[in-house]
N, C-alpha and C positions, 0 to 999 in steps of 0.2 A: 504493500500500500504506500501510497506517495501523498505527502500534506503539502500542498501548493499554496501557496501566498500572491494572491495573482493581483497587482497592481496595474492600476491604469488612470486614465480621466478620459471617460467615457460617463453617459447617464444611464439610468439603471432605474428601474426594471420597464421602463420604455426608452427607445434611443435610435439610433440610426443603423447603417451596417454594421458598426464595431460593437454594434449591442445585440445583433442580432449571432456576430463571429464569433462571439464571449460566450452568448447565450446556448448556444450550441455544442463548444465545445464543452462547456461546464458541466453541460445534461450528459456528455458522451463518458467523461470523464467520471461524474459522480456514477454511471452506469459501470463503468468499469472498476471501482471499490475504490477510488482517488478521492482524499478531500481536501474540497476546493473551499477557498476562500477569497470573497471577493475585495478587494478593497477601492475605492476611489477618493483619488486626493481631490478633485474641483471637479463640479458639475460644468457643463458647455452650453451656449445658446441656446439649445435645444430643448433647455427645460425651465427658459425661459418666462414660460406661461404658467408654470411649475403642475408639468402632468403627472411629475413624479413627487409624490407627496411624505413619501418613507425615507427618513435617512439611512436607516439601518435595520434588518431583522433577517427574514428567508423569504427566498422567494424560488420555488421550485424545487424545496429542501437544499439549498444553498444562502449559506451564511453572506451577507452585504455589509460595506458599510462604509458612509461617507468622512472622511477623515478630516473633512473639514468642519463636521457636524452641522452642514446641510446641505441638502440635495436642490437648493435653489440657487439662484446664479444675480448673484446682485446687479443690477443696471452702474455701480458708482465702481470705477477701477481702484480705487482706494478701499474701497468693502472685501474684492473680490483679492487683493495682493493680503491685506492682512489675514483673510481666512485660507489665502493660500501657503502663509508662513507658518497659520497653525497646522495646514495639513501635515507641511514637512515635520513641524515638531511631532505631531502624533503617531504619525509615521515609523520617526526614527526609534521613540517611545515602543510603540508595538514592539519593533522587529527586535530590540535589545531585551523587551522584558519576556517576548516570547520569544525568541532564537529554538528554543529546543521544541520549539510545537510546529515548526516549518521544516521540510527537508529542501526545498527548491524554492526560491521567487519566481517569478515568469511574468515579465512587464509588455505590455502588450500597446505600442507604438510609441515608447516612450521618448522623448527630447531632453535633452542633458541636461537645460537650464532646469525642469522640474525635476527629473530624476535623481539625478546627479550623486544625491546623498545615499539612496536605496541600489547604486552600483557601489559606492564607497562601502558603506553597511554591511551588505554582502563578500565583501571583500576581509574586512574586520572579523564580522559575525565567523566566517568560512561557510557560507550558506552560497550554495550555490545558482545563478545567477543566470536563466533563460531569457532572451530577450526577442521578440516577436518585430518584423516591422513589415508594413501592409504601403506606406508611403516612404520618397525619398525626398525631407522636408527639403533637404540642401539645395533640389530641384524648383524648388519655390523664386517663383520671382515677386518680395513681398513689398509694396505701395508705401504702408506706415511705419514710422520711424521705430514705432515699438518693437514692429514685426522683424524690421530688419537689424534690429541688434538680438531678437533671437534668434534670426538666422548664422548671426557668428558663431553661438554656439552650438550649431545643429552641423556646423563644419569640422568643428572639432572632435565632433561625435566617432569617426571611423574611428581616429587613432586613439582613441578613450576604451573604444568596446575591446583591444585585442588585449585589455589588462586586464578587465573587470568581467567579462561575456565569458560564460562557460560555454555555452552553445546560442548559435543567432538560428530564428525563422526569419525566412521572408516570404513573401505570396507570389513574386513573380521572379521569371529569369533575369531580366534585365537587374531587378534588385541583386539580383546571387552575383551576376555578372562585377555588379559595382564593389559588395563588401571584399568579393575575393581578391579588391588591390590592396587587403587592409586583413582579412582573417585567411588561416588556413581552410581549405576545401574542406574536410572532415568535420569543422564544426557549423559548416554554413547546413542547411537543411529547408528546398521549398515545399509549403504547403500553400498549394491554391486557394481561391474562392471557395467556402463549402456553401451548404445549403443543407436545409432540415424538409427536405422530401413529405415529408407523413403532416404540411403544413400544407400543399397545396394538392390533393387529394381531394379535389371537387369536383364534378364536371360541371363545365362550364356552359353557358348557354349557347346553343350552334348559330345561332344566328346575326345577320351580319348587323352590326351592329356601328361603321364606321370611325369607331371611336380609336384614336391616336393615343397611347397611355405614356407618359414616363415618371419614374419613379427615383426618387434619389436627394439628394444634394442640391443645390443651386446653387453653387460654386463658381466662380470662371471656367473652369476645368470642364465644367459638364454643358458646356454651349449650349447652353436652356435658348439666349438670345438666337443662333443659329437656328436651333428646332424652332421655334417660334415663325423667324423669315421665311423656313423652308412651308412650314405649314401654311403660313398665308396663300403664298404661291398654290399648292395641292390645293388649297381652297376655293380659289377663283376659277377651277376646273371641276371639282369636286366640294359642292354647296354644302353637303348635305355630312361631311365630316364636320367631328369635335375631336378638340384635343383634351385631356386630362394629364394638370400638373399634379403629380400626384408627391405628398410629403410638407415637412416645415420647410420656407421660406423663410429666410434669418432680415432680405430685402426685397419684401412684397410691395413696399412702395412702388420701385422700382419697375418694379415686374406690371404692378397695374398702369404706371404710366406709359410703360411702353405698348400694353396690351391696349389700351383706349388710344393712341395717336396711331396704331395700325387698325383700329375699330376694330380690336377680336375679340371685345369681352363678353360679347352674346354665345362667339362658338369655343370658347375656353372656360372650362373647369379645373377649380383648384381647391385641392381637398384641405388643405391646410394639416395641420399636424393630424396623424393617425395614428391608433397604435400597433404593437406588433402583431396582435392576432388579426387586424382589420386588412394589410399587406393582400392577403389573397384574394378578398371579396374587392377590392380595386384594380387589381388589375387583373380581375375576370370580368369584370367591365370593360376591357378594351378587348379590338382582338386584332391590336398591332402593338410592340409596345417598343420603344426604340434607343439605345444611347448613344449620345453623339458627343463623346468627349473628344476635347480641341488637340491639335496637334504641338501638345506642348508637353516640356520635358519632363511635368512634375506625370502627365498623364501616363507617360510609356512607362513609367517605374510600378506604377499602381495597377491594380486588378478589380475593377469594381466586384462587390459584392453583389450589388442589384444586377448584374448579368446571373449568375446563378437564379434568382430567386425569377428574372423575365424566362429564363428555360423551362424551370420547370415547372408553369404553368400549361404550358403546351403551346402555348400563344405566340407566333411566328415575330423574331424579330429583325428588326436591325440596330447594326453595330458598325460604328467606325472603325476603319484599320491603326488599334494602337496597342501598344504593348503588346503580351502576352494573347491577344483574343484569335491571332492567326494560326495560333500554336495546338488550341483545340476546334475551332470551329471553321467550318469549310464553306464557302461563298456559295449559295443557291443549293445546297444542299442541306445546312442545319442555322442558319442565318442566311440575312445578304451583307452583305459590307460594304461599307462604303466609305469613299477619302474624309479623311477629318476637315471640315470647316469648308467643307463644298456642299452650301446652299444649295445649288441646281440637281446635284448627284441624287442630294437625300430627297428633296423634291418627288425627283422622276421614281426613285425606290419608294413614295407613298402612296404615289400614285401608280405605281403597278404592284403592289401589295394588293387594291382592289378593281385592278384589272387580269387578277391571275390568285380567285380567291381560292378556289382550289390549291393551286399549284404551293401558294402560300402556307394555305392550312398543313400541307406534307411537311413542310421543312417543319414550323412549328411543334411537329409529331418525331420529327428525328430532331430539333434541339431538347427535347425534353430527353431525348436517349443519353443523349452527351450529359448533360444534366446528373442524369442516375449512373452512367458510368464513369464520370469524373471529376464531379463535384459534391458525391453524397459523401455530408459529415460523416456516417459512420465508417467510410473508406478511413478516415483522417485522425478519426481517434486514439486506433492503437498506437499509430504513427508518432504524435503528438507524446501520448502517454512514457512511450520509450523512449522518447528525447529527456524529458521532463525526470523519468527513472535512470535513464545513464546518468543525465548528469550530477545526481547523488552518489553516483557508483564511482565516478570522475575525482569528487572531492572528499571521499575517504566517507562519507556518512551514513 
């Protein structure tokens, strides 16, 4: 049995894909006789509105708990940096007063300026030191001044991990490709995008329904503004489409102004925040559902999660050519693909989605195969588990 200490700053027990990453493996994990523990230093935007109203208890018979003793996210950056100084103190507090209740940490996309202490900690402690990452923040090109003095230390991060990192995940190749100018190959280890399969096990209704879904983020990264141009276009051919934004919007202003000077607010739905179990009943309301992340460098390192969860719904997609998505999925056979940040491309793919509604619905029927034969969590669990188990065996524990 293996007692995991699993940090992060994610929100909990509603959240985004990193909640849905967590959530999954924790269920696979607690299935396999491991226990998990969850910890979060600072809640994120996302809970904003505060959907999460628990600091701390179980939730799916796994132990939570906010470390900064709330699960709400202050609007004043002065509120939000001093309860971030107590997370670290609590933090450090835990892992010294309990060192012998943990065999392994496992920080799950952490950044040096917040982690920093719980890599040192583990070093001290001799608790051995798994570290996850899903983004390559150094890829970030960030605007605000705040942003770009944590990106100095998100630079320094390689040559930090070959002290402190008993063993690194990452979710895509091009991430493995970059740590290995910085760790040895043996301790690098990719696990893809999962997905919780036994969540979208509905059938859906057959009928044509016109509706464009996407699901996610509204990021730069995720070219919402793109999807948007390309939809207008599909629409002045095709009247009788709606699009669905589906998820929180952190800059819904935004999103409405742009949406009322292109006059799409009559065929655009946006569901605003949802929670996890609600994921399959929206986009079984579409029966196209698409991402169109931009051709940018933070894009190629990353792997969304919301591609797994658009496959295995059955619901034919599209996807832009980036990163890791060429490596399992095949153009007109289990997706269509198309170039990132070409309006016209995604355009003509949505609009021959419902001029080839058949042809469409087969691919949809072989991405959900891919789905189950290479993004089902429970492929990833044992996986995970013997990482998590070596590397106790690693540091003598």
């Amino acid at each position: 049995m293996v007692r995991v200490a699993w940090f992060a700053n994610i929100d909990f027990q509603e959240g985004n894909a990193a909640n849905s990453r967590i959530r999954a493996f924790a269920k696979g994990l607690k299935a396999n006789h491991a226990k998990v523990f969850l910890f979060f230093l600072s809640p994120t935007i996302f809970n904003s509105n505060g959907i999460n109203k628990k600091s701390k208890g179980f939730y799916d018979g796994i132990y939570f708990n906010y470390l900064s003793g709330t699960c709400y996210r202050s609007q004043y950056l002065l509120i939000r940096f001093l309860r971030y100084v107590f997370a670290i103190l609590n933090s450090s507090f835990l892992l010294i007063r309990k060192r012998n209740h943990f065999d392994v940490i496992f920080l799950y996309s952490p950044r040096l300026l917040f982690f920093g202490h719980i890599y040192l900690l583990g070093k001290i402690l001799k608790i051995p030191v798994v570290i996850e990452k899903t983004e390559l923040d150094q890829a970030a090109r960030p605007k605000k001044i705040l942003h770009r003095f944590l990106s100095l230390f998100d630079k320094l991060e390689p040559y930090v991990l070959k002290y402190f990192c008993t063993h690194l995940i990452v979710i895509s190749d091009n991430l493995k490709k970059y740590y290995q100018k910085y760790l040895p190959e043996n301790k690098i280890s990719k696990i893809p995008i999962i997905v919780d399969l036994t969540r979208f096990d509905v059938d859906h209704n057959p009928d044509k329904k016109f509706s464009v879904g996407y699901l996610g983020s509204f990021a730069e990264k995720d070219g919402i503004n793109g999807l948007i141009s390309s939809f207008k276009k599909a629409l002045q051919i095709r009247p009788e489409l709606k699009l669905k934004l589906i998820g929180f919007n952190p800059n819904k202003k935004q999103l409405n102004l742009n949406l009322k000077s292109l006059q799409l607010n009559g065929a655009v739905q946006k569901s605003g925040q949802i929670t996890y179990e609600q994921v399959p009943h929206w986009l079984g309301q579409c029966d196209l559902l698409v991402m169109n992340r931009t051709n940018d460098p933070y894009s190629h390192y990353g792997f969304p999660t919301k591609l797994g969860e658009y496959l295995a719904t059955g619901i034919p997609t599209i996807c832009t050519r980036v990163g890791d998505i060429e490596s399992y999925l095949t153009d007109r056979e289990n997706t269509v693909l198309v170039s990132p940040d070409n309006q016209d491309e995604l355009t003509h793919a949505i609009l021959e989605r419902y001029a080839n509604y058949d042809v469409y619905k087969e691919i949809g029927i072989k991405g959900k195969q891919i789905a189950m034969e290479k993004f089902n969590f429970k492929t990833f669990v044992p996986v995970l588990y013997q990482i998590l188990f070596k590397a106790t065996q690693k540091s003598g524990s």
